[in-house]
N, C-alpha and C positions, 0 to 999 in steps of 0.2 A: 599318026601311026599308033596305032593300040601295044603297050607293052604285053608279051604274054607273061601268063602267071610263073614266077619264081618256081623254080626246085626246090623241096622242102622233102626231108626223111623222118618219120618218125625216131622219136628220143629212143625206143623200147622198140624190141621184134614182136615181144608182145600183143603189141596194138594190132599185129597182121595172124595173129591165134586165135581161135577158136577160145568162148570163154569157157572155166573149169569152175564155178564157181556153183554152191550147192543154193536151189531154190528156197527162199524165205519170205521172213516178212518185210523184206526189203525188195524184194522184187516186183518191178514196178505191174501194174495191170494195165494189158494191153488191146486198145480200142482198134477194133476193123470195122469196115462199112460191111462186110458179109456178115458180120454175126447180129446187125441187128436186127430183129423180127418185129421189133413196134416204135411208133414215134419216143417215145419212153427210154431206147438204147440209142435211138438216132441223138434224143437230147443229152446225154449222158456222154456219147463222143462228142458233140460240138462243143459246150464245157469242158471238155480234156483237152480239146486242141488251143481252146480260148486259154487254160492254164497254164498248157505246155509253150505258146507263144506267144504271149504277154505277160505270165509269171506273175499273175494277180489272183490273188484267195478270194478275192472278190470282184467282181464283173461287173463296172456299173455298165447304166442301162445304155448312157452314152458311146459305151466303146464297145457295143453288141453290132455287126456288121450284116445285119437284117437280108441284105440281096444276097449275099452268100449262103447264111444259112438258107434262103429258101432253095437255091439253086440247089444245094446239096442235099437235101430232103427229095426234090425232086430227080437225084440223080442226073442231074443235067452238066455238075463238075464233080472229078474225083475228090478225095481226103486229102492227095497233093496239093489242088488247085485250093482247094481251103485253105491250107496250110498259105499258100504261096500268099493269095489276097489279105489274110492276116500278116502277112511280114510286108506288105508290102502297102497298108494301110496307115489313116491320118495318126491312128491312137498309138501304133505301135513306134513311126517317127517321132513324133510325141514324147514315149515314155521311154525311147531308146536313142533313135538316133540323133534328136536335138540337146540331149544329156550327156552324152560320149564323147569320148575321141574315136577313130579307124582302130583301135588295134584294141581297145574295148568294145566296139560293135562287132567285129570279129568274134572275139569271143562269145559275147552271148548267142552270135548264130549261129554260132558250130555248135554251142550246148542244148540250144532250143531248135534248130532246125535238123541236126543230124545226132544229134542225143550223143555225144562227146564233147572232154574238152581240149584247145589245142594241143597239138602234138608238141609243139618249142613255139619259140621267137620267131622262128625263120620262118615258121606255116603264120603267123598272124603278120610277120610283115609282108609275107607275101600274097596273102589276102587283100591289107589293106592299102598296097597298090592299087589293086583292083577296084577296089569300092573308090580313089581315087582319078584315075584314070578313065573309066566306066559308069560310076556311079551307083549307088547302093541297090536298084531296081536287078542290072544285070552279074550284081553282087549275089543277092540271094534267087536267083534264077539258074546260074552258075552250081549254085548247093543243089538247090532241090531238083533238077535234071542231072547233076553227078551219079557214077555208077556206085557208090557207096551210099549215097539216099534210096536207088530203086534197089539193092540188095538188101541194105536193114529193113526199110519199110515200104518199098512197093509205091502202086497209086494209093490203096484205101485203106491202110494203117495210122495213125497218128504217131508223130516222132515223139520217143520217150529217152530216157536217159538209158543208155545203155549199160551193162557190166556195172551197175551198182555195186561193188561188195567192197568196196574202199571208203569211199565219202558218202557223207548224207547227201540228199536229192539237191539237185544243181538252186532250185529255188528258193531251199531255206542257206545257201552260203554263201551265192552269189546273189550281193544285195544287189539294186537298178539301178545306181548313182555309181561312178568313181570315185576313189579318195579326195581328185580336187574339189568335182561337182560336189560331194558331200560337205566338203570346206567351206565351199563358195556359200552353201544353205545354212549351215550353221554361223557362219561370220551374221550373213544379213538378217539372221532369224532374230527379232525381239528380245533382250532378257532383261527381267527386271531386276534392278537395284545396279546397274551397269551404267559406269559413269559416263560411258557413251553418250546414254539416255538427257543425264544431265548439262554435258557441252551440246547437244545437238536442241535442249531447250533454251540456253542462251547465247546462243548464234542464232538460234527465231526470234528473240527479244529485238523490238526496234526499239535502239536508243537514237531520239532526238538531240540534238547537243545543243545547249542555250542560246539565245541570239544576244547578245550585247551591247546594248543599245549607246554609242559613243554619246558622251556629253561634254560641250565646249564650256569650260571655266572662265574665259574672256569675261564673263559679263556677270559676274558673281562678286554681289557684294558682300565681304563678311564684317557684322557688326561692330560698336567698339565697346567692349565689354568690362574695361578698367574702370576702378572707383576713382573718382576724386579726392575722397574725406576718406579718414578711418574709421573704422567702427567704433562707436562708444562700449560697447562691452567688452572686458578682458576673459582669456581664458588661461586656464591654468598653463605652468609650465612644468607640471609634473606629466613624465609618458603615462602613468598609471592612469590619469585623470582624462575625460576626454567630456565636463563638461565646464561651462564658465563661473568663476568664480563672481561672489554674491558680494 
């Protein structure tokens, strides 16, 4: 039996107004599939969506999802379905959800899939039931079919941060690690002159330990080393003197 989703209220009434907020240069620029009139604008939104859902300044070639762009150049899926196959891709589990816990995956998808951040506790715990019980696939299927994804951005928009005029853009403050994962990198990261370095080089050291080879004294003769005669030389009996007297 499928739990359904939690009741959750926004913190603020706010969150359900209309924004007042005056245009700048903080206002993010916003990608539609109708305004592009050449491959040139087509490439220009599939790079916004690649930023806005992976949160990378830079793109390697590896995490480019090549069938989807084609399909979307040829109009064959919307800017949703873009969206949806990049959240729902090997790089983005990868760089999100094999690094996280539920209620930090949560949040990065509210920020990057519906360009906000949680409303409370109770909207990410009752997400990350979901993404438990269900699985993260019908996790972010759940967002991007909600009546709040097709009112912000439709099929052919790219999701952007919305209502900007408080915090800087979600990707320069929400870094892609947690505080633990970040822990966890830094503990096992290399540092030099750390005596770590130096117990973990002699716990590699193989010490052999001597072998000892038992010997029986049974059969050992020791010589007989006593004089008979005395010496004919005398030597001094002064301490100071220590050669014989002439």
């Amino acid at each position: 039996m499928t739990i359904p989703l939690l009741e959750y209220t926004p913190s603020s009434r706010n969150h359900r107004v209309p924004g007042y907020e005056v245009p700048g240069e903080d206002t993010p620029y916003i990608y539609r599939l109708e305004d592009c009139t050449d491959n040139t604008d087509l490439e220009a939104m599939i790079w916004a969506a690649y930023r806005q859902v992976f949160s990378e300044h830079v793109i390697l070639r590896s995490s480019r999802q090549s069938d989807l762009e084609s399909q979307l150049k040829n109009r064959s899926i919307t800017v949703r379905d873009f969206v949806r196959g990049l959240a729902k891709s090997d790089t983005f589990r990868k760089l999100v959800l094999e690094t996280n816990s539920n209620y930090r995956v949560v949040e990065l998808c509210l920020k990057r899939l519906l360009g906000r951040a949680p409303y409370n506790e109770d909207e990410k715990r009752a997400w990350s039931i979901k993404i438990a019980t269900e699985g993260f696939d019908r996790f972010a299927d759940a967002l991007l079919d909600s009546e709040e994804y097709s009112t912000a951005f439709g099929d052919n928009t790219v999701p952007y941060q919305r209502r900007r005029y408080k915090d800087r853009p979600f990707n320069l403050v929400t870094p892609r690690y947690g505080d633990y994962w970040r822990d966890r990198l830094e503990s096992e990261r290399y540092k030099w002159g750390d005596v770590k370095n130096f117990l973990e080089m002699a716990r590699s050291i193989k010490v052999t330990p001597k072998q000892m080879t038992p010997v029986s004294t049974r059969n050992i003769q020791i010589p007989d080393m006593s004089r008979d005669s005395k010496p004919d030389t005398y030597v001094s009996v002064s301490p100071t003197a220590s050669f014989p007297v002439r």
